[in-house]
VEXBA-790707 format. One record per residue (C-alpha): residue in one letter; x, y, z. Coordinates in steps of 0.001 Angstrom, whole numbers, padded with zeros to 6 digits, always signed. Last residue first. Layout:
BEGIN
aXYZ/...
% end
This chain:
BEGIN
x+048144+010302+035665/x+044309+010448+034612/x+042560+013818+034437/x+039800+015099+036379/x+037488+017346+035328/x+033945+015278+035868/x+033986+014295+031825/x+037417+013134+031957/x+040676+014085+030712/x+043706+012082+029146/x+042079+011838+026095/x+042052+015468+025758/x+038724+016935+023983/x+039410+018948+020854/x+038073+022134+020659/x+034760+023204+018808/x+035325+025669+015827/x+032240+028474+015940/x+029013+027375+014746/x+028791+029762+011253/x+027089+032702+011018/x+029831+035210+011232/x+031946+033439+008774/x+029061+032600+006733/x+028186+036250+006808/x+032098+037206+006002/x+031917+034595+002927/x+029069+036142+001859/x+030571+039629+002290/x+033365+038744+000007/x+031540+036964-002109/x+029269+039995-003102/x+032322+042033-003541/x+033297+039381-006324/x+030302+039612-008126/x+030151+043248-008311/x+033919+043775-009261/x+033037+040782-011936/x+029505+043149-013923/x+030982+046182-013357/x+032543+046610-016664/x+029619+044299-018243/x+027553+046718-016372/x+029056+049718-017546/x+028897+048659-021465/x+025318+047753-021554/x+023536+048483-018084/x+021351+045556-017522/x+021794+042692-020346/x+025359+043803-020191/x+025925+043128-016389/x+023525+040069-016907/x+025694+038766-019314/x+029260+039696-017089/x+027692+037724-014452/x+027005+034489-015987/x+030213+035000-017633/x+031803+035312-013963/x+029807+032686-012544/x+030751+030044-015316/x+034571+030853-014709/x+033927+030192-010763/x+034491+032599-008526/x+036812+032926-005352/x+038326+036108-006792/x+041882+034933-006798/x+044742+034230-004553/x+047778+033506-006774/x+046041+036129-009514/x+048991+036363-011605/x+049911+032698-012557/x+046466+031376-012439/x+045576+034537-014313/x+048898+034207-017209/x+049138+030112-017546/x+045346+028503-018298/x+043428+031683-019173/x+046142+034019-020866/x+047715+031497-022699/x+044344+030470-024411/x+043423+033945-024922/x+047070+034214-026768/x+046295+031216-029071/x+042814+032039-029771/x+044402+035410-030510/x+047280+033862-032686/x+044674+031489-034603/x+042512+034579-035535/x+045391+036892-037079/x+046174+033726-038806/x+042729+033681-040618/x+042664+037024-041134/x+046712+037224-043151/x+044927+034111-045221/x+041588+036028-045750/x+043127+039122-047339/x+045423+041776-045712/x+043803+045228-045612/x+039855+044303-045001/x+040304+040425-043451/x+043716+042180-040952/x+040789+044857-039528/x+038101+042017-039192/x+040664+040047-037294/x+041528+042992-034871/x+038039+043652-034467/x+037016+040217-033778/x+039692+040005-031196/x+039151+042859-029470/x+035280+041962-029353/x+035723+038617-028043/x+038744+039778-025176/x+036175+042390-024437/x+033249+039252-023897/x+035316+037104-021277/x+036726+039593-019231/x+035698+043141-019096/x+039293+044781-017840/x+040714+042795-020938/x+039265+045239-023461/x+041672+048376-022327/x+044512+046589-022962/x+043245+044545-025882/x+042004+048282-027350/x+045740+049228-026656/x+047283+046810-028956/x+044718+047380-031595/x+045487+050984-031509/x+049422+050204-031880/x+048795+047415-034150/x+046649+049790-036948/x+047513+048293-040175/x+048445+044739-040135/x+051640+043567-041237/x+051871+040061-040478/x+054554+040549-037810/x+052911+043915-036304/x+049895+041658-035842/x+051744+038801-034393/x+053898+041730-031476/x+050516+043497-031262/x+048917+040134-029933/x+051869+039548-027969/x+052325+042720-025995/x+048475+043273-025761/x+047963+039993-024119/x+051008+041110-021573/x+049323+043932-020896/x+045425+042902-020550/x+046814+040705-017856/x+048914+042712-016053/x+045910+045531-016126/x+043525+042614-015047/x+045607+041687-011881/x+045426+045342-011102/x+042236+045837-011130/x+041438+042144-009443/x+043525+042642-006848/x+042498+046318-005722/x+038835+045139-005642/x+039636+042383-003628/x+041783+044015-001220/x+038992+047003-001136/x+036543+044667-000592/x+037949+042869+002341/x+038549+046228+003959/x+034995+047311+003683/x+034373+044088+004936/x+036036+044705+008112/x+034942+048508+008400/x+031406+046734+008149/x+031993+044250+010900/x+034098+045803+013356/x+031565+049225+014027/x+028157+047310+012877/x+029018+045422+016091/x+027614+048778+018275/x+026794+051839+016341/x+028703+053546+013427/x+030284+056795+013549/x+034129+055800+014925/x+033985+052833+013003/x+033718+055016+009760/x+036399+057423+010555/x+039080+054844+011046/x+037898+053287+007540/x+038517+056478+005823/x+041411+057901+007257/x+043659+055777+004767/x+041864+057046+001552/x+042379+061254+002699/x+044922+061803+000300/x+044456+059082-002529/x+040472+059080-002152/x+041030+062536-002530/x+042996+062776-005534/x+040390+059818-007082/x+037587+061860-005915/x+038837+064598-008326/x+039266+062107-011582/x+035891+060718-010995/x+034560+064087-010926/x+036421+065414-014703/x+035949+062076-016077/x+032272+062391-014925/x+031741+065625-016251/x+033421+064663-019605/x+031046+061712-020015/x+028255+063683-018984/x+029280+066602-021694/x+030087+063073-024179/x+026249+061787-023789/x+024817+065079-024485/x+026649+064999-027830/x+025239+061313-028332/x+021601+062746-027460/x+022327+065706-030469/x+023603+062937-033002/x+020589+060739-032002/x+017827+063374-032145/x+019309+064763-035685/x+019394+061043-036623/x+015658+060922-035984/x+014822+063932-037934/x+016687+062354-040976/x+015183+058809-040501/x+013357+059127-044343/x+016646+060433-045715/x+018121+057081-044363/x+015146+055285-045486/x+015664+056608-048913/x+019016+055545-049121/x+018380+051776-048116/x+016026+051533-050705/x+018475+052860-053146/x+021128+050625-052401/x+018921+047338-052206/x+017490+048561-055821/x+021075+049227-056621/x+021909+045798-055396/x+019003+044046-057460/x+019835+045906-060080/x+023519+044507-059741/x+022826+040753-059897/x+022525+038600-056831/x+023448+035320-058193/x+023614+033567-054836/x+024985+030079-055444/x+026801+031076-057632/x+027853+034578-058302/x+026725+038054-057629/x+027258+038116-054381/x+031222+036807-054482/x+031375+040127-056766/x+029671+042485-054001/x+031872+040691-051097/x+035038+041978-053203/x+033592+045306-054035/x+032998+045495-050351/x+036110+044618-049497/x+038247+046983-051825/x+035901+049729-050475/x+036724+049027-046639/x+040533+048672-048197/x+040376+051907-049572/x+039299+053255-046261/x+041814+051679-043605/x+044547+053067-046016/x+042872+056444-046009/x+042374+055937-042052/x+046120+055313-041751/x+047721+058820-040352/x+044134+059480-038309/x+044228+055851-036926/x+048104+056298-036540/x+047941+059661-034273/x+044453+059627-032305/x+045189+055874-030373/x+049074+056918-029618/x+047350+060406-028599/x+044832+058742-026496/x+047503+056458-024658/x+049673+059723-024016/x+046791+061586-022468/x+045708+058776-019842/x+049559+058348-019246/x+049540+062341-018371/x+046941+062494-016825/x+048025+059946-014475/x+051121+061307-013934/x+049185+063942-012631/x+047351+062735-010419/x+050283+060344-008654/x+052103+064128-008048/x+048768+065499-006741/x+048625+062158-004325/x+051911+062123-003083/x+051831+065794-002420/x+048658+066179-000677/x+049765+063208+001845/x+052989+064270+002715/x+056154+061907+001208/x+057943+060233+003855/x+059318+057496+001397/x+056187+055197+002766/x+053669+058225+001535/x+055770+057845-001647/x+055131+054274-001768/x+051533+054435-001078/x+050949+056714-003617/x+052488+054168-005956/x+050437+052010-005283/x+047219+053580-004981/x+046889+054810-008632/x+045251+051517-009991/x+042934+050541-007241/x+042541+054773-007423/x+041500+054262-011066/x+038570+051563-009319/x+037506+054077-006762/x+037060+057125-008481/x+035271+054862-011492/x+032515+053680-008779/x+032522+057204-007226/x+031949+059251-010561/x+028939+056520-010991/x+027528+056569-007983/x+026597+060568-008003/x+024843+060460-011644/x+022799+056634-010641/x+021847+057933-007818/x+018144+057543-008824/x+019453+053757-010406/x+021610+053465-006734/x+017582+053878-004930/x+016254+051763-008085/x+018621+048800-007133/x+018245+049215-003077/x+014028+048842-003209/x+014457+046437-005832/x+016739+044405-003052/x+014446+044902-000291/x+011437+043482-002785/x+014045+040616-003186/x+014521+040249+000033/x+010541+040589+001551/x+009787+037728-001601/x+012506+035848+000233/x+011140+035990+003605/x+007345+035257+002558/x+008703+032654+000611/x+010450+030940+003195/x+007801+031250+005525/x+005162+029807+002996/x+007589+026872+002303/x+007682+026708+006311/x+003919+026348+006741/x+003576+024173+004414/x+005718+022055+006113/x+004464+021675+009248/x+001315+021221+007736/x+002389+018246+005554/x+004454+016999+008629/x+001112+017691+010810/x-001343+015405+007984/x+001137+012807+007392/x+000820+011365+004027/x-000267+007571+003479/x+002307+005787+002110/x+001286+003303-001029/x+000000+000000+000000/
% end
């Protein structure tokens, strides 16, 4: 006969399943609560997100001047600007060769297109030429169609580069202060906060940072030494453009997983338009080889300690970075994760039945021990 259910266990737990809903359906409306809060922010958290991860990157050497005796204000206005001036130097080794090769880079857009235009209009597709002017002219009366709308898009991007500028410009200020006054911080903080909440958030605070700093400047290694050797091949087969494709790597690597897919297909698709398929196609093996390099030897080698996550977490979490905010929430997307482990770990930590000490064999339950 088939088990008859027990009325009180099936009560019993009902009534938890309902608990445990009730609980997470109050965390996740918490948690809305919290994302549209930082989403109103949004203008004020942003300039502090990207203040804090260039000063992951600027700390260092602020910290060795401070150790050389250097005063605060100093070191950090002397680490400022050096870092203008890098940041200025990489955009003028970006400006200078696309501007000097963009006539190059343009014939050989036209030469590929003419190219793709006869492989049309062959077997198996036989697309003749009045069906590509049709296609042509089609296509240029929907562009004079969208006018108004690409007024509204070239006057929304212009509004997009002020904020970009103002945020530089604020993220660039916090950073000199984060630098100066950074090591006060935490000190302050304990002193304001009530009760435990003054160990255990300057704690994790700290954890973060650690974290934060490890994996900015683990990534900048990284995204170096993949730039070295993919500019190094494309340099070899003559590609146009290696010292802009050599810093896009750079600056692609700090978004891992999809930049090192969207360096890599525009460094191939640059090499298929001014060197043929052949000079493409090994373009493509040496990047598959170099990604390959940098995931099994370069981060195990670099990152000793690690994030803690998992490679399927971290593309999980880059996609819904992207999914959510586009560009800054793929950039986001594995500082975010990892923060989140850091304070899971501390709960678990904090949460967990503390170590029990071992019992000597020599002693007995009443006390006494045996000679």
């Amino acid at each position: 006969m088939p088990a008859t259910p027990n009325p009180t266990r099936t009560r019993a737990a009902l009534r938890l399943s309902a608990r445990i809903s009730l609980e997470l359906l109050l965390i996740l409306a918490m948690a809305a609560v919290v994302l549209w809060a930082m989403g109103r922010m949004w203008p004020v958290l942003w300039p502090l997100v990207l203040g804090l991860l260039l000063t992951t990157l600027t700390w260092p050497p602020a910290r060795f001047l401070r150790g050389r005796g250097w005063p605060p204000a100093l070191a950090a206005s002397v680490v400022t600007v050096l870092f203008l001036l890098a940041a200025t130097g990489i955009v003028a080794l970006i400006a200078v060769p696309v501007a000097a090769q963009s006539g190059e880079l343009t014939d050989g857009v036209a030469e590929g297109i003419h190219q793709v235009r006869q492989w049309a209009a062959g077997p198996p597709l036989n697309i003749g030429d009045a069906q590509l002017a049709k296609a042509s002219d089609t296509a240029a009366a929907r562009l004079q169609s969208g006018t108004g709308s690409i007024v509204t898009t070239v006057v929304t991007g212009m509004s997009t580069v002020v904020d970009g500028l103002i945020t530089t410009v604020l993220a660039l200020l916090l950073m000199f202060f984060f630098l100066k006054d950074g090591p006060r911080f935490l000190p302050w903080l304990a002193r304001q906060l009530p009760g435990r909440l003054a160990t255990d958030i300057p704690v994790v605070a700290a954890r973060g940072w650690d974290t934060l700093g490890a994996f900015v400047r683990s990534q900048a290694l990284v995204g170096l030494l993949d730039a070295i050797l993919i500019g190094l091949g494309l340099w070899a087969l003559g590609v146009p453009l290696v010292l802009p494709l050599a810093v896009l790597t750079f600056v692609s690597a700090f978004v891992p997983i999809v930049g090192a897919l969207f360096a890599g297909a525009v460094a191939v698709l640059i090499a298929l338009v001014s060197n043929g398929l052949t000079d493409a196609l090994i373009a493509l093996a040496l990047i598959v080889v170099v990604q390959q390099l940098e995931g099994n030897v370069f981060q195990p080698m670099i990152q000793s300690r690690g994030l803690g996550l998992h490679a399927a977490v971290i593309l999980l979490a880059v996609t819904l970075g992207s999914s959510l905010a586009g560009v800054v929430g793929s950039l986001l997307a594995v500082p975010v994760a990892a923060l989140i482990a850091v304070i899971w770990n501390y709960l678990r930590e904090q949460l967990g039945h503390p170590p029990e000490e071992p019992e000597d064999d020599d002693q007995h339950s009443d006390g006494t021990v045996t000679p």
